[in-house]
N, C-alpha and C positions, 0 to 999 in steps of 0.2 A: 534537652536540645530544643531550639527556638527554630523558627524563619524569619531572618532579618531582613535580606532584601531578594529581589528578582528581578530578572535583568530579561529583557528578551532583545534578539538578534536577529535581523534580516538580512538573506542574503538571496544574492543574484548573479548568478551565471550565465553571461552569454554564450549561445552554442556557434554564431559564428557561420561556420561552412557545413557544422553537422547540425542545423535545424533539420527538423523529421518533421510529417505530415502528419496530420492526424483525420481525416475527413477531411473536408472543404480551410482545414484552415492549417496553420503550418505554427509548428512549438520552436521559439527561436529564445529562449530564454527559459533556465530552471531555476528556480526560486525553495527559499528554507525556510522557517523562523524558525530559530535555537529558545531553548529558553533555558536558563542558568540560573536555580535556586540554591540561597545563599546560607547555613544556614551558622550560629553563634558559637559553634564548635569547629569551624573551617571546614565544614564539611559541605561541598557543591552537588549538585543534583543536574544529570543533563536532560533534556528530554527535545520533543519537535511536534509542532502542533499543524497538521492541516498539508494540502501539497498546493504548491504552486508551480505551474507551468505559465510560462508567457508568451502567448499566443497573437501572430499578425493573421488581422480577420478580412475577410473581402468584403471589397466596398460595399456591397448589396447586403450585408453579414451587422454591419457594426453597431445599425438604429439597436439589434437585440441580444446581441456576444459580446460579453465584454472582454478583455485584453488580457486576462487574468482567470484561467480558470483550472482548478473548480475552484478552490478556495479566495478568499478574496483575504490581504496582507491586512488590509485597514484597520477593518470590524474586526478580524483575530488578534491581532497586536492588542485593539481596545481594551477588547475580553478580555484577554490573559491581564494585562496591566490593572483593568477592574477588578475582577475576583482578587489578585494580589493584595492589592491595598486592601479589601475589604473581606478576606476569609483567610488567606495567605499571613501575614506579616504578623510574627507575634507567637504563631500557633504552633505544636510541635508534628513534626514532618512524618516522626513514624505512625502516627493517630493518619493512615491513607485515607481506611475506609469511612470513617468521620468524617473525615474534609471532608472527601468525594460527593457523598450524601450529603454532606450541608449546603455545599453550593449549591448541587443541584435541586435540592429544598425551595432553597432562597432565590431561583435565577432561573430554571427553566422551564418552569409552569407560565413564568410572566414573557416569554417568550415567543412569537410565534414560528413555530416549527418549520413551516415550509416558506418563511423568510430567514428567520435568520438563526433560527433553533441547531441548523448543522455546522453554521460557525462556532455556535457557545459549545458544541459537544469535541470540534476541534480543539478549542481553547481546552479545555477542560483536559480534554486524550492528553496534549503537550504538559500540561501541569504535573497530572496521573504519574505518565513513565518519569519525570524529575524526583517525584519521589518517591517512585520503587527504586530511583536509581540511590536515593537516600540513604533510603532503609537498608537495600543491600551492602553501600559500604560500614554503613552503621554495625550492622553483623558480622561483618568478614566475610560476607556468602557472596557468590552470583546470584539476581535474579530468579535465573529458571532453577533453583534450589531453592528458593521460597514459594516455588509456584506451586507445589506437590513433590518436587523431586528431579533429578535430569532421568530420564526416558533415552534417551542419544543423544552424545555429545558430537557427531560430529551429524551435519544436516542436508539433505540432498537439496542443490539450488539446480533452477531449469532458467536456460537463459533466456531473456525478455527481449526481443526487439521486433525484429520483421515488421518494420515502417517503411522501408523502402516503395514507392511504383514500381521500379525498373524491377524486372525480373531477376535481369544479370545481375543486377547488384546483389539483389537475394541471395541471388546464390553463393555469389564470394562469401557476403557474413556470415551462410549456413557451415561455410567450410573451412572460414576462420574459427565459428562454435565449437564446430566438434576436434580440432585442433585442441582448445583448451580445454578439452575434456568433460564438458558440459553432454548431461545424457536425456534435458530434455531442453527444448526449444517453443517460443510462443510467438505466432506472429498477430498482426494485426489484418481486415481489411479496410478498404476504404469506398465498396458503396455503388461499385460498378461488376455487377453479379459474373458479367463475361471475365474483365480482366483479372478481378481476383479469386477466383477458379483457375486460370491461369496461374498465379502467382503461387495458388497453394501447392497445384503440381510442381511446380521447379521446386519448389521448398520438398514437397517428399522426395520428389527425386535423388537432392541434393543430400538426405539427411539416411545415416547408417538403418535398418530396417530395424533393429532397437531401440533407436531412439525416438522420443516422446515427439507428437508435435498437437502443440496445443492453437486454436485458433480461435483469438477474439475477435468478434462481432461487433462491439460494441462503440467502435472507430465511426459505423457503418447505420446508427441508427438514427441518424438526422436523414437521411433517404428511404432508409427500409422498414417495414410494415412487417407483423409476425408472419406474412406467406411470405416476401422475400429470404426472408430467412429460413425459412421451412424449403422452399426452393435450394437457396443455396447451400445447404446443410444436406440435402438429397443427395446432390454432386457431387459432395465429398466424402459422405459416409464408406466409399470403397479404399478411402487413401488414408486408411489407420488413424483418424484424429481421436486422440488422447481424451482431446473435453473443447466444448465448443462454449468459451465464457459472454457473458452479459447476451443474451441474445435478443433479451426486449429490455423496455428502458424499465427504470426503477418501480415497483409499486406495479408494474401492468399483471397482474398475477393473471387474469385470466388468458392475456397471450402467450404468458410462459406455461401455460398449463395446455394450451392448444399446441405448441411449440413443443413440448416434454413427448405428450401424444403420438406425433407427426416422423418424428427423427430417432435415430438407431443410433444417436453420437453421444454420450454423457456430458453433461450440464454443468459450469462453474459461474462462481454468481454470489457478487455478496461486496464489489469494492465501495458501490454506491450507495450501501446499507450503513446503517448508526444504529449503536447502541443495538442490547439484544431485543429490545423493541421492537427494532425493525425485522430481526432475525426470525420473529416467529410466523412471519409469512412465507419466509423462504424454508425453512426445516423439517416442519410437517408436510406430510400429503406428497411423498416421493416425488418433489419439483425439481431439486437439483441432486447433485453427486460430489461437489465438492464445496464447502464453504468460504470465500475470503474475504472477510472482512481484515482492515489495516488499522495497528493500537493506535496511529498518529491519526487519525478519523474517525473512527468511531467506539472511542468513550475510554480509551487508552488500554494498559496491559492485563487488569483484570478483569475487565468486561469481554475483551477476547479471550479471555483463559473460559467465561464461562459460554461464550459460542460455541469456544471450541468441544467443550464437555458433553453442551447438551447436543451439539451436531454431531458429537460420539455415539449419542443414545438411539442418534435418527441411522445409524451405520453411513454418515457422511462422513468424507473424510475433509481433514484441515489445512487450508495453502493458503497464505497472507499471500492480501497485496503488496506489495510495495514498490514507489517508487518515486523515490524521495532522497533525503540524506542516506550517508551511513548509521548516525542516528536511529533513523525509522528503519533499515533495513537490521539492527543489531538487536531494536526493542524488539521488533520482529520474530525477529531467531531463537531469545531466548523463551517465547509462549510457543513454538512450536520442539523446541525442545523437551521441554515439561508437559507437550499433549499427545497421549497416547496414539490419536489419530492424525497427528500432524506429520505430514508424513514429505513436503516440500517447501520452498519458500521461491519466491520471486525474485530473480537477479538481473537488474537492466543493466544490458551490457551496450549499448549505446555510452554515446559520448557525454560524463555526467561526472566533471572533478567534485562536486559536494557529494559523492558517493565513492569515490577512490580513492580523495586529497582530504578529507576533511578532520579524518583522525590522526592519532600519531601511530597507532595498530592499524596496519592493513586486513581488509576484509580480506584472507586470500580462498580462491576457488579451487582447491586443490582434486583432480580428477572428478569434477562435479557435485567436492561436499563443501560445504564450513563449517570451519573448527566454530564450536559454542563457547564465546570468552569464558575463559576458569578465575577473571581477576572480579573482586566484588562490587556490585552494583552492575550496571551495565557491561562495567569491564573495559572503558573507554576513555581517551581524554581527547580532550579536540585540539588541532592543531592551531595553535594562533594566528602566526604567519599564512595560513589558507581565510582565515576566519577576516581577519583584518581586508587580504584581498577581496573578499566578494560581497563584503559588510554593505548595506544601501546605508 
């Protein structure tokens, strides 16, 4: 079996009425790249490299925000279409761990890391899951059967949103969530220590006394400092928070280790990490509690499989990000399937058709699990007609 061609796919989704806030700036567009490997056997590989949110910045914002973040569409589309042509086309698709290490031989030493070194490692993640998804059909297997084995087939998802300002509105989503049978819940805040205290009470109020409520922080750190957060994490430590995620920006290990100190709420942390590289600043030295790095970012599905291993060893437990396609939400499910410690996954229940509409299998949430596809490779086909629609 060969690789003859590669095809990547950009899409875009206006959210319209349901743009959500994110700090000082408001996400009114979700954005994909597909990538589709071809290979001389008719056999296709899907994967998704990178996340793109599209972002309207305030005027005072724009000299140093760009419109597009985190990922940038340009540089990742380049990458991928680069390594294609030149380690891609030609090669065979089950030889993963070959590729994987030769690229990044050939391409990421010459790179610099905190320019542009986390788009080649997106590029690369989107490549990766094309062709586990390869391999899998190649086999007749699923995925998470080649990762070590299925551990649980079906997988507990906690629902992702609480973007809202408005209280009330909180509330309604908290009590559309537990309608759908979702058993936990993540909100966000955004930066103003009074109102979202505020916001997190309506949400416990709002939410059954078993159910999870997780709160990320990290909406909230283009204003906050590791004592605003040590403050606001004070305040809430009486209203059962699950895990208080991102709480300092990426790399500040000495604030998150003043912050670990300080606070009585367990620790998640790991979306803004690549590769296990980055992992080992966060693993040892009892800093966090739970790990999530996302396969579409950083370094695709076996370099998560070995975060998740070794954050086994630290007694961390495993919870991908994601939030992106169905795609990255399915590559997702199946490393947490196959990790002994994986123990949930991320479900944005926000308004997000390349997460509903995109396949012809429905991701369905049935009382707070998903079924792990049992069909081989990812277990997926992409819907054209949606694909066609939101194609740039």
């Amino acid at each position: 079996m060969r690789i003859k061609d590669v095809d990547v796919i950009q899409l875009f989704a206006p959210l319209g009425e349901d743009s959500y806030p994110v700090g000082v700036r408001e996400v009114n567009g979700i954005g994909s790249l597909i990538i589709q490997i071809h290979t001389d056997e008719g056999i296709t590989g899907i994967g998704e490299a990178g996340e793109l949110l599209y972002v309207k910045v305030p005027e005072n914002l724009k000299e140093t925000t760009p419109e597009i973040v985190p990922s940038n569409p340009a540089f990742l589309k380049f990458f991928i279409e680069y390594i294609s042509k030149n380690y891609l086309i030609g090669e065979n698709p089950l030889n993963l761990e070959k590729l994987y290490w030769k690229i990044c031989a050939n391409l990421y030493e010459t790179v610099n890391r905190r320019v542009l070194g986390d788009t080649l490692i997106e590029a690369l993640s989107g490549i990766e899951i094309a062709l586990w998804d390869i391999k899998g059909k190649s086999y007749g297997r699923p995925v998470c059967e080649l990762l070590g084995g299925v551990i649980r087939e079906n997988v507990e998802a906690y629902a992702s949103a609480g973007l809202h300002k408005d209280p009330e509105i909180l509330a309604k989503e908290v009590k559309n969530v537990r309608k759908l049978g979702f058993k936990g819940y993540k909100m966000r805040v955004h930066g103003n220590i009074l109102k979202d205290l505020e916001r997190v009470k309506i949400v416990r109020e709002n939410l059954d006394d078993g159910c999870k409520l997780m709160v990320d922080v990290g909406t909230a750190l283009y204003a906050w400092k590791a004592e605003d957060t040590i403050r606001f994490s004070k305040e809430i430590e009486k209203l059962n928070i699950f895990w208080l995620e991102d709480p300092v920006k990426r790399f500040d290990t000495s604030s998150l280790k003043k912050v670990r100190e300080s606070i009585n709420i367990p620790i998640a942390m790991g979306e803004q990490y690549y590769l296990l590289e980055d992992f080992k600043e966060l693993l040892p030295g009892n800093l966090i509690d739970y790990a999530q790095p996302d396969a579409v970012r950083c370094g695709g599905i076996l370099e998560c499989k070995r975060i998740a291993d070794i954050a086994n060893s630290y007694s961390i437990k495993y919870v991908p990000h994601c939030w992106e396609s169905a795609v990255a939400e399915v590559a997702n499910l199946h490393i947490v399937a196959a990790s002994y410690n994986g123990i949930m996954i991320e479900y944005p229940t926000i308004y997000n058709p390349l997460l509903t509409d995109l396949l012809n299998q429905e991701i369905e949430v049935n009382n707070g699990f998903i079924q792990v596809p049992k069909l081989p490779g990812l277990g997926i086909e992409l819907n054209e007609k949606v694909l066609d629609r939101y194609r740039v």
